[in-house]
N, C-alpha and C positions, 0 to 999 in steps of 0.2 A: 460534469459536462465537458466533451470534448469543441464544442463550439464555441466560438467566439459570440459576446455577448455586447447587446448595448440600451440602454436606460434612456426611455425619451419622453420628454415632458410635452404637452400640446401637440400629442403626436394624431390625433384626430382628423386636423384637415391640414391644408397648405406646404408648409416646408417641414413641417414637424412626419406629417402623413406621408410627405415623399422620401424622405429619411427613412422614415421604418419600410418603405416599399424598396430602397434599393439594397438595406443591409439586410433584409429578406432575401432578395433574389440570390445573394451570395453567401447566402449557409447560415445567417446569424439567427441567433435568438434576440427576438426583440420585446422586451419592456416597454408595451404602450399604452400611454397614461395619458388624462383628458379630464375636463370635467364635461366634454360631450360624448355622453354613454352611447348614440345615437351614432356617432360618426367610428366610434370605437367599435359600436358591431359591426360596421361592415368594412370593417379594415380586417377583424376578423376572420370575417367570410372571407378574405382577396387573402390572406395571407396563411390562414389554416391555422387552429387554435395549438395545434402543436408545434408550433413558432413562435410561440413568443406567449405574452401576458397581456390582455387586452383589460385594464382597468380604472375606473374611476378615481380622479387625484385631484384635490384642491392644492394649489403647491403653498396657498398660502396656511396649510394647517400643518404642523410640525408635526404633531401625532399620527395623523394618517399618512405624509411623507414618511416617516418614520417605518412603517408599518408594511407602506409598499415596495420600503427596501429592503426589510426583513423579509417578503413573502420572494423576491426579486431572487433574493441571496439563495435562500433557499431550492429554489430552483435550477440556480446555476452551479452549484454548488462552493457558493460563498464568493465567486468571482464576477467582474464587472470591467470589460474592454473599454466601454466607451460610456458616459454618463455625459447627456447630451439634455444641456435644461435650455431647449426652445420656446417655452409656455413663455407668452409676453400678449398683452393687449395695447391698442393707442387711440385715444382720443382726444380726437381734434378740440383747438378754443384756447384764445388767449390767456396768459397763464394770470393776470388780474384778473381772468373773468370765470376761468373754470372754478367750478364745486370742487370744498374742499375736500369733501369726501369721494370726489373722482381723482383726486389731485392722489391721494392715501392709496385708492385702489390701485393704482397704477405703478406706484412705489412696489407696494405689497405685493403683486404680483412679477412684475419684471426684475425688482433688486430684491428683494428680500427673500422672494421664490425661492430664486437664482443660489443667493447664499445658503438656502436652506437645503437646498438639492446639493448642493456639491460637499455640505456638513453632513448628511446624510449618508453620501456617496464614499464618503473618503474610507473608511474600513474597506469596504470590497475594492475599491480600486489600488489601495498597499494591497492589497492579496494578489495584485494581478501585474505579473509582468507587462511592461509597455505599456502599462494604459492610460487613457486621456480624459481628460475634464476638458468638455467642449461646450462651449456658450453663443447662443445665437444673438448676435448683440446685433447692428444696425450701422448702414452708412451715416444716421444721422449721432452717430459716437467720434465719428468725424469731426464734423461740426454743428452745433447744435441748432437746431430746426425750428427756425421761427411758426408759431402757428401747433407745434408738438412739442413745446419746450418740455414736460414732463419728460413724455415718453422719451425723451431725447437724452436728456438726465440721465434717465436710470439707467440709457444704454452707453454713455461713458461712465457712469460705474461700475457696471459687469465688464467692460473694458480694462479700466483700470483695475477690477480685480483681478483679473486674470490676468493681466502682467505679472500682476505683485506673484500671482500664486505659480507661474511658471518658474519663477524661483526657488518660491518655500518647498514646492512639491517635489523639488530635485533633489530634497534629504531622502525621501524615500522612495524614488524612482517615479513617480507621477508625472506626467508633463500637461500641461497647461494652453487652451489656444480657443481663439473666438473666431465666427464668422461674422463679417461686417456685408451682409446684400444691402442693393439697390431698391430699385422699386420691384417687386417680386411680385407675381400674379396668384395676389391671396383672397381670401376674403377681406382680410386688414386692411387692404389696400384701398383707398377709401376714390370714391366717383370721380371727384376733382381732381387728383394725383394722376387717377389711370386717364383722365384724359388728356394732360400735361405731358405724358411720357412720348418722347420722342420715337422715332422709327429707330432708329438705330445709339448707340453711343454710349456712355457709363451711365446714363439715365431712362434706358431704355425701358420698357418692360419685359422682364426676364420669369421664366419657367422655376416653378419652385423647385424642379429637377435640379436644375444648377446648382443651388444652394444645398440640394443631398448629395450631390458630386462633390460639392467641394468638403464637405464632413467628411466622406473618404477620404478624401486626398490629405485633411487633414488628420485623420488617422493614419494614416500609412505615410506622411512625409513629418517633418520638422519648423513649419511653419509656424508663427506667433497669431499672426492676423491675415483671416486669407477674406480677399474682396470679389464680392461677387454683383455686378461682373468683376472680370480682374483690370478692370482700366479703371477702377475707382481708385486706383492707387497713387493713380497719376492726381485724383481730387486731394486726397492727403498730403500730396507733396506740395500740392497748393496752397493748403492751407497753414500748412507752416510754414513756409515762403513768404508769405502774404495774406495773413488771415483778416487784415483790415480789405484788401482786395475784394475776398469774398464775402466779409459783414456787408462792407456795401452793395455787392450784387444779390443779396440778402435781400435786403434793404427794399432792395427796387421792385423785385418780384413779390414778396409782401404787399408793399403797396398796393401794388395792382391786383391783387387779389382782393382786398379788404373793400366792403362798401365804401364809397366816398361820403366825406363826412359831413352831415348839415343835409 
């Protein structure tokens, strides 16, 4: 295959769905993987089955990961541009109070996925010049999100993993790199949040387009961690400046969220 290729996990709706729509429009063969078979046909239909691979994928099962990269390779012939694990779910609730076995899910699917996708991934991607292991990780890898402690977690670990692997992956030409979005206008995006987000500013609410723009840009540039919006940068710098600053402004917006007690 003379086209550039890319592998996408939860590419069904939201940031994952708007990914596979713009590296469609620009030639690619896209790999779009779901466990919503549902939202996967009619990415089909928008995109035409001769572009890509529209198929059903638990990221939390090895063998059928397994299997969707072998059927992946195959098609491309053995090559893989971009390997793009977005698949992530979050649920809200204090982390003494949420179910353990929501507590697991959430692991399982955001970190473990993650690492399973890009174990997977890594043959075709040495087969391929230039290519990138790209991770959809979260502002809240920033700093860690009272009320989503979980999901929060798991997304400065697929952070810190992809540090570590823009390194390791430089023995054999792979490069390494996450997206950190804001509040992004998904289905995830849960009532209370979307009605928090201000008009304008690094907390705004932003078009899942953005966040497929910037997966370009992170393909085709050199960037570590690209923030989407890009004034979130300015929050990181915050945070390490002054991360008690922000626990306290933390602090105070929790509160006010939280029933009062009694």
């Amino acid at each position: 295959m003379t086209r550039k290729s890319i592998f996408i996990t939860g590419a069904a709706s939201g940031m994952g769905r708007a990914t596979a729509k713009l590296f469609a429009e620009h030639g690619w063969f896209v790999g779009a993987f779901d466990v919503d078979t549902a939202g996967l046909a009619t990415l089909e239909a928008e995109l035409g089955t001769e572009n890509g691979i529209f198929a059903p994928l638990d990221v939390t099962d090895r063998a059928a990961f397994a299997a969707a990269m072998e059927r992946f390779g195959a098609a491309t012939g053995g090559t893989l541009d971009v390997m793009f694990n977005n698949a992530g779910i979050g649920t809200g609730g204090l982390f003494d109070e949420l179910p353990w076995d929501n507590v697991m899910r959430i692991v399982d699917i955001n970190f473990i996925g993650v690492m399973t996708g890009i174990r997977a991934a890594v043959p075709l991607l040495k087969a391929t010049p230039g290519s990138l292991s790209l991770v959809n990780a979260s502002s809240s890898a920033i700093f860690g999100t009272a009320g989503i402690a979980v999901y929060s977690a798991t997304k400065h670990a697929v952070r810190g993993l992809t540090e570590a692997l823009s390194i390791e992956f430089k023995r054999f030409g792979v490069r390494a790199a996450d997206l950190l979005p804001g509040l992004i206008d998904t289905p995830l995006l849960g009532d209370e949040m979307r009605a928090m987000a201000p008009a304008e500013g690094m907390w705004r609410l932003t078009p899942a387009r953005e966040v497929a723009e910037a997966a370009w840009a992170a393909y085709h540039g050199d960037v570590l961690h690209s923030y989407v919006p890009a004034e979130l940068k300015d929050f990181h710098r915050a945070v390490v400046e002054s991360g008690e600053t922000v626990r306290d402004e933390r602090t105070a917006l929790l509160a006010a969220m939280l029933p009062a007690a009694g």
